[in-house]
N, C-alpha and C positions, 0 to 999 in steps of 0.2 A: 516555355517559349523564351528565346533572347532576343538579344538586341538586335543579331544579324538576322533574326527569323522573319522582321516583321514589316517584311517589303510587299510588295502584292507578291499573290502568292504565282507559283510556276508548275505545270503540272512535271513529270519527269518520265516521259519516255513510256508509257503505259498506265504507272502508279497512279492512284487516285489524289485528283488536286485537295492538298488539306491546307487552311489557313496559318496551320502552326508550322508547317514545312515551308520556310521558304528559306529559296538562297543567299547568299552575300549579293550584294545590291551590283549591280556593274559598274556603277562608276567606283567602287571599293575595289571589286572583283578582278578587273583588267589591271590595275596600278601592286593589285595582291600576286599576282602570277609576272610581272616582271621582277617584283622585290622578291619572289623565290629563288627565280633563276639567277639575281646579283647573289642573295646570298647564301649558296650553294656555289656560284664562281668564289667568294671570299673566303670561303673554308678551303680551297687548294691552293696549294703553293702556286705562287711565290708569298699568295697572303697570309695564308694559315692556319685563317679564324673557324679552327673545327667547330666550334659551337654554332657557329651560325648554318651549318647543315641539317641539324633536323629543326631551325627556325624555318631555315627553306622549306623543307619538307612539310612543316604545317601552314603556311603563308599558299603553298599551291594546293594543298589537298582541302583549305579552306573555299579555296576560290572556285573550285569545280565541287564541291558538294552542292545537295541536289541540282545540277545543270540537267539542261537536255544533253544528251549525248554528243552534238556537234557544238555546243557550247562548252564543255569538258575540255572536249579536244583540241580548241581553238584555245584555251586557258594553257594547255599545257602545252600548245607549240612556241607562247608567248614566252613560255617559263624557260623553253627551252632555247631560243635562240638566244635571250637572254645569258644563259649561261653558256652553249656551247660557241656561239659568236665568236666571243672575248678567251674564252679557253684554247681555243684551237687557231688561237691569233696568227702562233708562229708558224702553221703550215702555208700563208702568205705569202711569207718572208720576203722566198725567192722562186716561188712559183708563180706568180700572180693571185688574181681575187677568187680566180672560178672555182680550183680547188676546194677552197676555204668557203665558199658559199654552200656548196654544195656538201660537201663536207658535214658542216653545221647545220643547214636545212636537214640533211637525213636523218642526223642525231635529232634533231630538233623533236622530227617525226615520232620519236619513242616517247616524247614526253606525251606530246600530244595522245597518244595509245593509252598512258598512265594517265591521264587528265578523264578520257573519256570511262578508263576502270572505274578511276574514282569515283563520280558521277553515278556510274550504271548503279555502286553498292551501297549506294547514300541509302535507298530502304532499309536495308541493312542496318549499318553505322547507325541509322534513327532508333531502331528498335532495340539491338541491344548495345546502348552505349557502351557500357565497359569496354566491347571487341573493338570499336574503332581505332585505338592507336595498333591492333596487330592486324588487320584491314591494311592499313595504311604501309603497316610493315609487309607484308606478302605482297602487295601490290607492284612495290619499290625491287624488291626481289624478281619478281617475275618480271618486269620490263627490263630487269638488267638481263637476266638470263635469256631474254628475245635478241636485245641490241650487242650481246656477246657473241652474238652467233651469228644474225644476216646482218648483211647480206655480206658473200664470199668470205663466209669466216667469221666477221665481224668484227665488232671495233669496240674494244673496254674502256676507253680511254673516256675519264668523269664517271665511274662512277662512284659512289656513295663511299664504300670504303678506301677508294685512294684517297679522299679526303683527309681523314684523321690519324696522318702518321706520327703526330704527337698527343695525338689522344689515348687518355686512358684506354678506350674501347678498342686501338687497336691489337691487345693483350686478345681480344676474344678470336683474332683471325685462327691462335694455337686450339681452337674446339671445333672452329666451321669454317675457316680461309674468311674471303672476303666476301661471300655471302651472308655470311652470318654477322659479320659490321656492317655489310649496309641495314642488313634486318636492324640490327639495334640502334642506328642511328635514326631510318625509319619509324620506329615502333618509337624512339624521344620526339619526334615530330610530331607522332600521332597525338601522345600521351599530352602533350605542349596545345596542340589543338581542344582538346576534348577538354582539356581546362578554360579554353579562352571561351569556348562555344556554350554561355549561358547566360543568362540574366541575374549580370549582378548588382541587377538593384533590388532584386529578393535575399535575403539575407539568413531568411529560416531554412534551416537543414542543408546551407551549403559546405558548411565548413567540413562535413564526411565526405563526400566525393571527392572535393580540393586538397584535404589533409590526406586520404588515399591517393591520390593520382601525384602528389608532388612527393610522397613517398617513390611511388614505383618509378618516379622520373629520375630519383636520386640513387634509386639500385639500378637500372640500366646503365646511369651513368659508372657507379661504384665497382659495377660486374669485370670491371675488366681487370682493375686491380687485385683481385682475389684471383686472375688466371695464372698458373705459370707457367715461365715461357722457359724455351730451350727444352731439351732431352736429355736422356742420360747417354754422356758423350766414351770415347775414350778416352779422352786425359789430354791426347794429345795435340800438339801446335804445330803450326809451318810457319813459316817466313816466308811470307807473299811480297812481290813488290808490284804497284800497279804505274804501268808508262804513259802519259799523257803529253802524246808529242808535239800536240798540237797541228794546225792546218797553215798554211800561208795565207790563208782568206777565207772566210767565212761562204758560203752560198754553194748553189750547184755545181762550180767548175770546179770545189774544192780536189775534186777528183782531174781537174786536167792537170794537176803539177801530183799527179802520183808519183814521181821519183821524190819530191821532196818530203812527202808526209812519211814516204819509206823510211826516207836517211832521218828524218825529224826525231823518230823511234829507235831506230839502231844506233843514232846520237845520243839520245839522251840513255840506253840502256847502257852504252858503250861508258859513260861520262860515272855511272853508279856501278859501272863494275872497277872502276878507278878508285872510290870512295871506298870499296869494300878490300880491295887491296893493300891500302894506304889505313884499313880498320877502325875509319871513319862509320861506317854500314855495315850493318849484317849482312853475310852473305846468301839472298834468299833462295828455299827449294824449289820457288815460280816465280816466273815472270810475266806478266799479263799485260798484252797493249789489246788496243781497242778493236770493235767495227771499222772495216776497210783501213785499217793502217797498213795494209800492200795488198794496195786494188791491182798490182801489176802481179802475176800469177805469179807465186816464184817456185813452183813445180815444172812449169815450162818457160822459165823466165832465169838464166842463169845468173844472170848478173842481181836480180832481186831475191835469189835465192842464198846466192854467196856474201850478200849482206847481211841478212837473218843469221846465217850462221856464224859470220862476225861476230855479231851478240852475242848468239847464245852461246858461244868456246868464250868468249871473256868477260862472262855474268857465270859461267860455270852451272847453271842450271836451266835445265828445259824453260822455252817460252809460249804465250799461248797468243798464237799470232792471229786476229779477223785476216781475214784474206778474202778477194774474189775470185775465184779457181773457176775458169774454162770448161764448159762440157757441163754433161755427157755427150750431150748431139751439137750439131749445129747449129752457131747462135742463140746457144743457150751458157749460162752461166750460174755460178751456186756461189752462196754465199755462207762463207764457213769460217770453222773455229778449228785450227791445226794446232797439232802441237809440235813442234820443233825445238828437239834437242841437240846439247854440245856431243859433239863429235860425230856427229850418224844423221845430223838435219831431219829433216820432215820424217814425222811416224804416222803414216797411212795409217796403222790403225788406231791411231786416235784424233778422228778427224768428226766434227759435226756440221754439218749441213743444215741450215736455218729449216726448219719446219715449217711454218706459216710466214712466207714471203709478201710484203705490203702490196695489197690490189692498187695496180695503178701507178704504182711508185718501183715496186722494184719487176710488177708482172702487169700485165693489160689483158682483163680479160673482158671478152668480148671488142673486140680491138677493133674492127671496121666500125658495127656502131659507136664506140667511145670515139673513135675519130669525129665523127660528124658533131659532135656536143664541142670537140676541145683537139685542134688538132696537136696541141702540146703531150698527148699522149705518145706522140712519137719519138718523144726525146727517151722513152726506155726504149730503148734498140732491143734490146736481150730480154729475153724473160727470162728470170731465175729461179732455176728449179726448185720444188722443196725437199728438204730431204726429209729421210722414212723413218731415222732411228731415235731415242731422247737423247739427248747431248752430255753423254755421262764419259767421261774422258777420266784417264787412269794413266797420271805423271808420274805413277811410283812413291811419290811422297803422300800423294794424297790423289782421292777422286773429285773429280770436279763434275758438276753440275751446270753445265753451263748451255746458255739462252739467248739468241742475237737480237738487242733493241727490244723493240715493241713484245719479242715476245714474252717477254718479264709479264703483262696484261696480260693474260691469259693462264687462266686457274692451270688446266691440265699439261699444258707445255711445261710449266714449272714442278708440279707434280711427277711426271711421267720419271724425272731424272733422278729423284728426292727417292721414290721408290725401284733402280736402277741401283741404288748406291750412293750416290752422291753423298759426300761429307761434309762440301763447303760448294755455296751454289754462286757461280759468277756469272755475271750479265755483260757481255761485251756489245756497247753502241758507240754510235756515232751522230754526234750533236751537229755539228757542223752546218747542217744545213738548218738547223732551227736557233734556239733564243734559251738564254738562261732558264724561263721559267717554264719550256719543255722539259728540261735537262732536270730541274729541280721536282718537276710533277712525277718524273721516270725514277728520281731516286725514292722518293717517297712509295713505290709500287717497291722498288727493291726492298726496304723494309718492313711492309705486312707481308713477304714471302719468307723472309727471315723469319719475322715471328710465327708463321703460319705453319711453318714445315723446323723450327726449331734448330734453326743453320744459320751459323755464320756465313756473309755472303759481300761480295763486292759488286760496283755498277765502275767500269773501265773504258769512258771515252776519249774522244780524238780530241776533245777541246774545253771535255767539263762538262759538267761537275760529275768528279768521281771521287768515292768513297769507300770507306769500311762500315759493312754493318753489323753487330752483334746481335744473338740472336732473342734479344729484346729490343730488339728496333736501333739503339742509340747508334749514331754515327757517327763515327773515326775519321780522322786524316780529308776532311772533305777537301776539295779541289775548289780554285775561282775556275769561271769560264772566261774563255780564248786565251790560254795561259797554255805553257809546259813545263809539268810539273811531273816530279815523281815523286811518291809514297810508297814507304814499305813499314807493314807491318805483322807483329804477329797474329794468327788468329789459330783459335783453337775449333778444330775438328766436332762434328755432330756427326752421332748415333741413334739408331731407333727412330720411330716417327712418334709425331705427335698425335692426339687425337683427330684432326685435323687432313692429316695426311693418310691415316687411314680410314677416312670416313670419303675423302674422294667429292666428289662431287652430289652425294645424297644428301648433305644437307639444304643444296640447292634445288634438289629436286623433293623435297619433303616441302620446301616452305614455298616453289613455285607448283605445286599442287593442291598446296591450300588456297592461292591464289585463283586457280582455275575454279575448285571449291568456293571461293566466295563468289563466283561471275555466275556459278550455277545458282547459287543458291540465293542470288538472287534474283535472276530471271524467274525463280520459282515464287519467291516473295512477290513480285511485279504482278505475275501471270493471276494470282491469286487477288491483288488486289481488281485487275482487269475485269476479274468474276465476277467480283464481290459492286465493283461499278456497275458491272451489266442489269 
């Protein structure tokens, strides 16, 4: 029995009420599950504090062990607006509150999900302690793998492994992507609980559990550095330059002075193809500006099209232009990654079309009912189609892999292009309408992709922060935000895949199977004790 055991006791959902089972006391309980959710916000940027994620991690799975079930889950709504609140600050900005409420209530909802798992497998966790920190780890797993996916797609943004982009642990994204870092930041949570959860005012035979357990806390942590990262590449480099032209103003209208953000770009490309004349710069094989840096179509737009090609005839090499491109139907629009070369302008076939377009933001679905909640859904006029292929673009110098914004967060979108071909994976967004420490969350996902699929890879916005990432994470040339800036540098080419990349998305479903696996087997444990009551 410990310290936290010995409140009155609480039956749990079927289980037989035992004196030595009891929960964290509630007035510990409820103050335990919002210090999860802070610290789990302070391990992501802009903070950084990766260690204090799987302190998160056992502060809330402390706080819902043995709960009743809608106790769990009230635990872990606590944990979660806690942290999705304040994370998702900047979707606010300049949309208003409702957004952002709603928003963070739904993420909320998952935790609340994982609050009530937790709970349900406390028979469990009681009977064979050792499994509770991979309990905790599967849990963590499978509630991502729910809130990756609904509703309309889903929404990755927080979880567990975009946390630790300076973490050792991020080395393991090269064995299982970012499933397999939240596991193991999970599973230090666990292992961190399972240590705290005893009476240590008995002294005899603790030192073997605690001298075990803070071993295996110190090889999860250790594991990553014994990963290695990158592939066996060709050898070869390009000279990338990435254009950061910046916006005339920050927020939604950023887009009503479309001609400026156009020229902003074709200025500043025009100004570095000066420099590389004058043999000041390298003359680079690409040039890459961001999301929507010509929202004004410049396939049926000649005056925005004969600016592009200004650029790219006097930077001397193809560039990789975000564009909003009109069509296919009526009032509809698509949001894409062109590539437009010197002398012949736009190459139709190598054009990408965003795959997973933002609910709500760039598409409205269910649009009479969302009217009724917000009539601010009408401010997307257009819904943007998605498009059907992976964004694997082929400049001659090199193939690109490339991703619009948000969809960096999502395991298979980034995948799909890595196994396509891709050699160097780039991320084209656009900040503008949010806050540095969206911008710094996004580059930090650029990096576990890097390491994940063993590519070198760029993140290229409209106002910052963009960078180079190497395919152990470290980052190059970073950008400030609301600046215009240009960077160029070398980066050398990736081959082959990593473990990682050919493992696909099984590792996620091996370790959210086990998870199903423990809700079963615990209802079996429960059901048995229910008997054994009767």
């Amino acid at each position: 029995m410990t310290t936290l055991d010995r409140e009155q006791p609480r039956a749990t959902d079927g289980a037989r009420p035992d004196a030595d089972a009891r929960p964290l006391p509630l007035t510990l309980a409820v103050p335990a599950a919002v210090l999860a959710g802070l610290a789990l916000l302070v391990a992501f940027p802009p903070y950084g504090l990766w260690p204090l994620a799987p302190v998160g991690v056992a502060l809330l799975a402390a706080a819902a062990h043995r709960r009743r079930l809608r106790a769990g889950a009230g635990l872990g709504f606590l944990a979660g607006v806690a942290l999705f609140a304040p994370l998702l600050e900047w979707t606010n900005l300049h949309t208003g509150y409702l957004p952002w409420v709603l928003l963070s209530l739904l993420q909320a909802g998952y935790l609340a999900l994982l609050g009530a798992a937790t709970a349900w497998v406390s028979p469990l966790a009681d009977r064979h302690r050792a499994a509770w920190p991979l309990l905790t780890g599967v849990l963590w797993v499978g509630q991502e793998a729910l809130r990756d996916r609904t509703p309309f797609g889903g929404f990755p943004w927080g979880r567990l492994a975009f946390s630790q982009d300076t973490s050792p642990l991020l080395r393991l994204a090269a064995l299982g992507g970012a499933p397999l870092v939240t596991f193991a930041v999970a599973l230090a949570g666990g292992i961190l609980l399972t240590l705290a959860w005893r009476d240590w005012r008995r002294t005899a035979g603790q030192w073997r559990p605690v001298a075990g357990l803070t071993a295996a806390l110190v090889a999860v942590v250790a594991a990553g550095t014994a990963v290695p990262t990158g592939v066996r590449g060709a050898g070869d480099t390009v000279t990338v330059a990435i254009v950061q032209g910046n916006v005339p103003r920050l927020g939604l209208d950023f887009n009503a002075q479309r001609q400026a953000v156009l020229n902003n770009h074709v200025d500043a490309t025009l100004k570095l193809a000066e420099q590389v004349t004058q043999g000041g710069q390298r003359r680079p094989d690409l040039v890459v500006w961001p999301e929507n840096s010509s929202d004004i179509d410049p396939l049926r737009n000649p005056g925005a099209g004969d600016r592009i090609s200004q650029a790219a005839d006097a930077i001397g090499a193809p560039i990789l232009v975000g564009a909003v491109l009109l069509g296919p139907g009526q009032g509809q629009v698509r949001n894409a990654g062109l590539l437009w070369r010197p002398g012949s302008g736009a190459d139709l076939t190598q054009l990408y079309t965003k795959r997973h377009p933002v609910p709500f933001a760039e598409y409205v679905p269910l649009r009479s009912i969302a009217r009724k909640v917000s009539a601010e859904v009408d401010r997307v006029r257009s819904d943007f189609v998605p498009g059907t292929r992976a964004g694997v673009l082929d400049t001659g110098a090199v193939t690109l892999g490339d991703v619009i914004c948000f969809e960096v967060a999502y395991d298979g979108i980034v995948r799909d292009t890595v196994t396509g071909g891709a050699q160097l994976l780039v991320v084209q967004t656009n900040n503008a309408t949010f806050d540095v420490a969206e911008a710094r969350q996004q580059l930090a996902m650029v990096r576990l992709r890097a390491v994940e699929h063993g590519r070198s890879a760029l993140m290229a916005s409209t106002v910052g922060v963009s960078g180079f990432v190497s395919p152990d994470g470290r980052v190059d040339g970073a950008t400030g935000f609301n600046t215009a800036e240009v960077v160029v540098r070398q980066m050398r080419l990736g081959d082959g895949r990593t473990p990682a990349t050919t493992a696909g998305v099984w590792p996620e479903v091996a370790l959210a199977a086990l998870a199903v696996a423990a809700l079963a087997g615990a209802a079996v444990l429960r059901r048995r004790r229910r008997a054994t009551a009767g």
